[in-house]
N, CA, C and O of each residue as an XYZ file, in Angstrom:
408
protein
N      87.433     94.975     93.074
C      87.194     95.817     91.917
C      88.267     96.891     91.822
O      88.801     97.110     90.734
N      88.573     97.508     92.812
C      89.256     98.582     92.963
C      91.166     98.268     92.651
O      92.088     98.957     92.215
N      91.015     96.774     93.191
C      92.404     96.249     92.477
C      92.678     96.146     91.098
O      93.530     96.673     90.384
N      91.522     95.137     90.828
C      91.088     95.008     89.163
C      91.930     96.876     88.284
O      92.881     96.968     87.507
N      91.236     97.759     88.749
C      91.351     99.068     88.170
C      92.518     99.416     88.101
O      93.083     99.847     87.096
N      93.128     99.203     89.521
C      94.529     99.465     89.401
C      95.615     98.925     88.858
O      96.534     99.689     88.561
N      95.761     97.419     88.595
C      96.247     96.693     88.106
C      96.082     96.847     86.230
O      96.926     96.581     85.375
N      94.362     97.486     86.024
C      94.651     97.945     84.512
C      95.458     98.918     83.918
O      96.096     98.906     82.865
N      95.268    100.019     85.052
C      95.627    101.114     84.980
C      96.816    101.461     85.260
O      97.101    102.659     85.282
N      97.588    100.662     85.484
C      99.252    100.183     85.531
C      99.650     99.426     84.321
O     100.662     99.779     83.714
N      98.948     98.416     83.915
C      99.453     98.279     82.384
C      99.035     98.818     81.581
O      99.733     98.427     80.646
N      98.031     99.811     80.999
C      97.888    100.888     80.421
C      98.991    101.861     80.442
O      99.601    101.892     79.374
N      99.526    102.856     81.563
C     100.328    103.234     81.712
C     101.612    102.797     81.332
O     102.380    103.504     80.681
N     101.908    101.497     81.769
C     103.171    101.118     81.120
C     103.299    100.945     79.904
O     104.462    100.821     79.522
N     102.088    100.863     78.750
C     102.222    100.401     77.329
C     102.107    101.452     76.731
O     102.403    101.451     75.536
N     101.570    102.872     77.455
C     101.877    104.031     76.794
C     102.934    104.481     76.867
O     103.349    105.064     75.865
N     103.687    104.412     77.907
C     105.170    105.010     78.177
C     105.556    104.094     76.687
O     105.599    104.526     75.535
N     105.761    102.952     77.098
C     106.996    102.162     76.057
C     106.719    102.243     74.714
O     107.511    101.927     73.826
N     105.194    102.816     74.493
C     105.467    103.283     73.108
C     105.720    104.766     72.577
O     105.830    105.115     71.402
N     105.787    105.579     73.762
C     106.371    106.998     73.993
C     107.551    107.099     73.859
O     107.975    108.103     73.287
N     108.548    106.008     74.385
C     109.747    105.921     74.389
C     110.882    105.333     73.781
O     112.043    105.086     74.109
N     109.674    105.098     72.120
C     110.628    104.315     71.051
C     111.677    104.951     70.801
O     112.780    104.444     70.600
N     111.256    106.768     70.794
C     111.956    107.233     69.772
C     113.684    107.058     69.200
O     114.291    107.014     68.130
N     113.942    107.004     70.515
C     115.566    106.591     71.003
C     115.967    105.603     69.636
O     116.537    105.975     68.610
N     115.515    104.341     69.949
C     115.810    102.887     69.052
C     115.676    103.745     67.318
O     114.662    104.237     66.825
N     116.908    103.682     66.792
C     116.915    103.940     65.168
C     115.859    103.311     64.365
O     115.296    102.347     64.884
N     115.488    103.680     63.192
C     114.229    102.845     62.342
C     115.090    102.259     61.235
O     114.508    101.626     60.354
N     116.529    102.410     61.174
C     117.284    102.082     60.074
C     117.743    100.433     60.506
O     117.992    100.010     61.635
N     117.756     99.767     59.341
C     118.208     98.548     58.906
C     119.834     98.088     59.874
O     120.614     99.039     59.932
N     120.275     96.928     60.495
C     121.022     96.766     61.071
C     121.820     95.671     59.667
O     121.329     94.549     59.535
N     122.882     96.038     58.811
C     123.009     95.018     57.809
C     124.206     93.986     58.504
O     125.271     94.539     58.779
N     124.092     92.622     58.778
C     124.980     91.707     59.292
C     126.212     91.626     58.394
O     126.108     91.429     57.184
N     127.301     91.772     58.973
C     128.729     91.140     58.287
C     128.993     90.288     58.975
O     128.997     90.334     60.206
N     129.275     89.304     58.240
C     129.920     87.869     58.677
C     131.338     87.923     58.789
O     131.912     88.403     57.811
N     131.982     87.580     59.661
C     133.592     87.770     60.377
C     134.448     86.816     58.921
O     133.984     85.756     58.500
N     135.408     87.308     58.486
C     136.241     86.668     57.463
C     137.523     86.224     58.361
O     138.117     86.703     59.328
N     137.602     85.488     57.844
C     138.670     84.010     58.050
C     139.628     83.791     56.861
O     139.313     83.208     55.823
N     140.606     84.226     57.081
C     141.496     83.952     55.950
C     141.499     82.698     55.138
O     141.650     82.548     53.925
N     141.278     81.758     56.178
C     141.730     79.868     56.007
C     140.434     79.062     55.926
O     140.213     77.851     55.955
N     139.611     80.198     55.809
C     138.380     79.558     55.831
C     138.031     78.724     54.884
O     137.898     79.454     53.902
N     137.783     77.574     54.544
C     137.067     76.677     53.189
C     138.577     76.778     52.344
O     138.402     77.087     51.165
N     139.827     76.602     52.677
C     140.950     77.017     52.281
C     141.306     74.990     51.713
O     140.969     74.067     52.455
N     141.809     74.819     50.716
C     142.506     73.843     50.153
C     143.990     73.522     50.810
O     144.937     74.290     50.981
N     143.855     72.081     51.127
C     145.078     71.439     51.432
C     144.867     69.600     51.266
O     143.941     68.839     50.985
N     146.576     69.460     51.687
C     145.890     68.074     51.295
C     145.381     67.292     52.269
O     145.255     67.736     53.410
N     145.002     65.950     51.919
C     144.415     64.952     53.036
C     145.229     64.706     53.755
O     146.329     65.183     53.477
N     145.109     63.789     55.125
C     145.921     63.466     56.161
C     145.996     61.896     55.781
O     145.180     61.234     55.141
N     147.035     61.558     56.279
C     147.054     59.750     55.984
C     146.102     58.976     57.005
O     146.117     59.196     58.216
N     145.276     58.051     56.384
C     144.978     57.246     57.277
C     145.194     56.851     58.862
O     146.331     56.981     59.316
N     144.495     56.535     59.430
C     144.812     56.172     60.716
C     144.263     55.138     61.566
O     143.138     55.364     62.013
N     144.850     54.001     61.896
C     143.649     52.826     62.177
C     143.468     52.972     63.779
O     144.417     53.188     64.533
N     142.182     52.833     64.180
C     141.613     53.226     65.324
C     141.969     51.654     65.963
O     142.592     51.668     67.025
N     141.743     50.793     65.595
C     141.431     49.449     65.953
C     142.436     48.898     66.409
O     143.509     48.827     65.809
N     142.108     48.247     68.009
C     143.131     48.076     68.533
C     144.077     47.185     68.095
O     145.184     47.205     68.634
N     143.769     46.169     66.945
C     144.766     45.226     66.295
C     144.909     45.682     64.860
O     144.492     46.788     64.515
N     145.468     44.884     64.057
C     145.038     45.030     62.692
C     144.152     43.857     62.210
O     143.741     44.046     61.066
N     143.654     42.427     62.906
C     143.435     41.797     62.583
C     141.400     41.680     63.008
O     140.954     41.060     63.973
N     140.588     42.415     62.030
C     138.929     42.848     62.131
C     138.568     41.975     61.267
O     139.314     41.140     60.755
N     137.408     42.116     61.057
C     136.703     41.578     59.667
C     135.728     43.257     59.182
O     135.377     44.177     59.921
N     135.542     43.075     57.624
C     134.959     43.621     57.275
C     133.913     42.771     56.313
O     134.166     41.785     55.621
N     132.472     43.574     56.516
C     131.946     43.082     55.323
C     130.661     43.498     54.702
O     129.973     43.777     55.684
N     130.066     43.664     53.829
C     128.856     44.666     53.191
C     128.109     43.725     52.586
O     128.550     42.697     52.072
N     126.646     44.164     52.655
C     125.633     43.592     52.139
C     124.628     43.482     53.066
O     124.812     43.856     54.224
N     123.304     42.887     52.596
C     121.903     43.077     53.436
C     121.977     41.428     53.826
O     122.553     40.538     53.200
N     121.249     41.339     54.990
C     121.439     40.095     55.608
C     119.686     39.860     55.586
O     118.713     40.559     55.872
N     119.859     38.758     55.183
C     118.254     38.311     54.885
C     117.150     38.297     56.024
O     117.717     37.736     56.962
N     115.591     38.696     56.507
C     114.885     38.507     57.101
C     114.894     37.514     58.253
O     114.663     37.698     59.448
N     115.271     36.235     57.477
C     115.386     34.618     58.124
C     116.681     34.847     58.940
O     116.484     34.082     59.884
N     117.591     35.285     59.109
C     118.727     35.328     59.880
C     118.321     36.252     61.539
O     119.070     36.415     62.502
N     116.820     36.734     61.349
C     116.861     37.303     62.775
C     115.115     36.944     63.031
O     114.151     37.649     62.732
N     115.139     35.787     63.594
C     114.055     34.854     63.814
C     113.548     35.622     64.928
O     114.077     36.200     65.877
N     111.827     35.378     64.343
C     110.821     36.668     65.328
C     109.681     35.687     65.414
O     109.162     34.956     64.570
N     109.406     35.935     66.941
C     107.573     34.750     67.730
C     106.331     35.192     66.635
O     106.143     36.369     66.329
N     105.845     34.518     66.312
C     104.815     34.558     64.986
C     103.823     34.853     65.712
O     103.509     34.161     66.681
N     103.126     36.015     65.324
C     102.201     36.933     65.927
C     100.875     35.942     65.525
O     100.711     35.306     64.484
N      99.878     36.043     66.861
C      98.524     35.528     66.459
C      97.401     35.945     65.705
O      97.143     37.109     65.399
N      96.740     34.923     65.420
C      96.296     35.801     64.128
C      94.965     35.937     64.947
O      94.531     35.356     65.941
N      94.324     37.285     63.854
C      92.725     38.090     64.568
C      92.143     37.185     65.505
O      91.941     37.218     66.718
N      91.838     36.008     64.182
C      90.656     35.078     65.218
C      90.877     34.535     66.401
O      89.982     34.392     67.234
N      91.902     34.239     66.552
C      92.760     33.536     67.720
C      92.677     34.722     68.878
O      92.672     34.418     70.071
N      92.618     35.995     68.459
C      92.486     36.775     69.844
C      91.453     37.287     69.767
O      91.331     38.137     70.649
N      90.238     37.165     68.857
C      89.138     37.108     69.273
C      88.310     36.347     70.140
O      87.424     36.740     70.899
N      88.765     35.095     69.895
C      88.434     33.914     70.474
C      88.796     34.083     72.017
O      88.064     33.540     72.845
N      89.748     34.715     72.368
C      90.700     34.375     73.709
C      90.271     36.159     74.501
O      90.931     36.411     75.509
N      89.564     36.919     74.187
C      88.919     38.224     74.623
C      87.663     37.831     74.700
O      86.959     38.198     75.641
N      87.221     37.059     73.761
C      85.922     36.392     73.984
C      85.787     35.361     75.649
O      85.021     35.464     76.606
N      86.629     34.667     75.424
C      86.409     33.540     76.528
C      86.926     34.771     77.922
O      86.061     34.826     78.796
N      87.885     35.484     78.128
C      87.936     36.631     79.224
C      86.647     37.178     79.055
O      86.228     36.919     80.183
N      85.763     37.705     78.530
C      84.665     38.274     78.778
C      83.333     37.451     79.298
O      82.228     37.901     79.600
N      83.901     35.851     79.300
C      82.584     35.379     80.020
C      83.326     35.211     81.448
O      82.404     35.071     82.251
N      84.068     35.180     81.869
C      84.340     35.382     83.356
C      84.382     36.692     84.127
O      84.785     36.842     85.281
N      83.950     37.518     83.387
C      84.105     38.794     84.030
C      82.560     39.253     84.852
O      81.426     39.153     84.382
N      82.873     39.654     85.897
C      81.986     39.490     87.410
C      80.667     40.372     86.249
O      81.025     40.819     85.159
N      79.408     40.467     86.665
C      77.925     41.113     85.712
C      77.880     41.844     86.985
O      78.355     41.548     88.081
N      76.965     43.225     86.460
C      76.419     43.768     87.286
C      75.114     43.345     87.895
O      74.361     42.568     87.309
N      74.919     43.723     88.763
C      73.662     42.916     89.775
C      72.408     44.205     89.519
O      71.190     44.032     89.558
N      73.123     45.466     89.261
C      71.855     46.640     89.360
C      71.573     47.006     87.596
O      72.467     46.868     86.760
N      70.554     47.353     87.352
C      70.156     48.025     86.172
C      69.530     48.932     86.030
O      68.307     48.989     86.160
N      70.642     50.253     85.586
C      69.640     51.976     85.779
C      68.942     52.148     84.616
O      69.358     52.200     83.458
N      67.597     52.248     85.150
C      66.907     53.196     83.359
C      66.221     54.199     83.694
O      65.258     54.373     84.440
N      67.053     55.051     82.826
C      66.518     56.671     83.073
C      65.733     56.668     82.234
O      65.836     56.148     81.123
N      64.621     57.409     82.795
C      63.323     57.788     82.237
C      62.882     59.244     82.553
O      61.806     59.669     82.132
């Protein structure tokens, strides 16, 4: 208990000081200037091209490539895994005890 007290009575103390001791900190507005850059957003021209690629000889080419070109395992349908959760649930071990609370 006697810790409890002291331990309040230390942050009490400390939250009165620190609001005793605003006065220092100004109440006036801090207004931001942003640093100017002469060249900043400044106009010039483009640079020439430059090919990254280790040959010149790539392919390029654009457009959507159809569904059928990226062949996917045909998902089973409901009944089929009903059927197959069904048949796992008759092999699964029964309980031997039966609680009824009363």
């Amino acid at each position: 208990m006697k810790k409890t007290l002291l331990v309040l009575s230390l942050f009490m103390t400390t939250a009165a000081f620190a609001q005793y001791n605003v006065g220092y900190i100004s109440a006036q507005p801090q207004i931001y200037h942003a640093p100017e850059h002469p060249s900043h957003a400044g106009f010039a021209q483009m640079a020439t091209a430059q090919n990254v690629y280790p040959s010149n000889s790539y392919a390029f080419a654009e457009g959507d490539r159809p569904a059928s070109d990226f062949p996917q395992a045909a998902s089973p349908s409901l009944g089929d895994v009903a059927r197959e959760l069904k048949k796992e649930h008759t092999f699964v071990k029964k309980s031997t005890i039966v609680w009824v609370n009363q």
